[in-house]
Structures are given as C-alpha cells and as structure tokens.
C-alpha positions as CSV (number, residue, x, y, z in Angstrom):
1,X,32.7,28.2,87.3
2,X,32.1,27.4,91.3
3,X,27.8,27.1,90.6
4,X,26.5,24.7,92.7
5,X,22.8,23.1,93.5
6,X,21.0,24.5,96.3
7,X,21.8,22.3,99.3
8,X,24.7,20.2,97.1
9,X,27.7,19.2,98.9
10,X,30.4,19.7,97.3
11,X,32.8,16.4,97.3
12,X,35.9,16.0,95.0
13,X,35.6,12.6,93.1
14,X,39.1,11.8,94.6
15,X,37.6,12.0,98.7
16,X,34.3,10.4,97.9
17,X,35.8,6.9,99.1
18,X,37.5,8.6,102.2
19,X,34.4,10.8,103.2
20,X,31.6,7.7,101.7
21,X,30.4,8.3,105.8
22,X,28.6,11.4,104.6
23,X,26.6,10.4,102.3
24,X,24.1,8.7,104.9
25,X,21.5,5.9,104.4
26,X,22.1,3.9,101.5
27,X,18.5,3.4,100.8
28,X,18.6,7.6,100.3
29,X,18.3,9.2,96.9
30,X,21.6,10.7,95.9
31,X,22.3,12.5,92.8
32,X,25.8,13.3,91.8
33,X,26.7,16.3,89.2
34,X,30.0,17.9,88.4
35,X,30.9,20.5,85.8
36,X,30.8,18.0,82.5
37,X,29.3,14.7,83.7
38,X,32.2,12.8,84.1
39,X,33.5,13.0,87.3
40,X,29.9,12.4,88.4
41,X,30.0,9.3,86.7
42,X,33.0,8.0,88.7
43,X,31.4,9.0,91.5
44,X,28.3,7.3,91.0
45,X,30.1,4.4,90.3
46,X,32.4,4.1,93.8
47,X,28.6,5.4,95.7
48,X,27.5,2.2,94.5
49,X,30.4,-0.6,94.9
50,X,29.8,0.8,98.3
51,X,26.4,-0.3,98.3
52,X,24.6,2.9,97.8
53,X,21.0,1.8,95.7
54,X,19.6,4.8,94.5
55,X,22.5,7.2,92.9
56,X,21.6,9.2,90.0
57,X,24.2,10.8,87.5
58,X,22.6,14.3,87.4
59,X,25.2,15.3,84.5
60,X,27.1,18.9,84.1
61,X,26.3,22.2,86.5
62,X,24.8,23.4,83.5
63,X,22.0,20.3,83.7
64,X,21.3,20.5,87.3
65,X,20.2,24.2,86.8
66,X,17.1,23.1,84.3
C-alpha cells in the first residue's frame, strides 16, 4: 500500500546484502518492517550474519504504525 515509517528507508530484502553499507554502525539500533513481517525477517536475519547486534523485527506496516 506504499506506507512507510517516518524517516524509514526503504530497502528491498533482495539489495540489503548489496547496499549492507547503508545501514551504518553495527552497534546502531535498526528495526526492519515490511508489509506482512516476513521479508523483515529475512532481512533481520542477513543484517546480522553481517554482524549487525541490535536489529529488531518491527513486523507488518500495519504494526510500525501503533
């Protein structure tokens, strides 16, 4: 439906290995979100076999917007 967080970045699941540059410090907070959860999920899961420490799974859209 093309919501997105305030600030968010908008990063397809399939470039977050290519673009992993942008996502600065590893020691930052990061939370990840997509429309269901489940990309996010993948996401948070190559953010951290790339040694990100603090990635949070933020869910759906419709989650983030609580």
């Amino acid at each position: 439906s093309g919501r997105h967080y305030a600030g968010a970045l908008n990063i397809p699941v399939d470039q977050v290995q290519a673009r992993i540059s942008e996502f600065g410090d590893k020691n930052s907070p990061i939370v990840v979100y997509c429309q269901s959860g489940g990309r996010s999920g993948m996401a948070k899961q190559i953010l951290e076999a790339a040694g990100f420490t603090k990635v949070t799974n933020g869910g759906g859209v419709a989650d983030m917007m609580r």
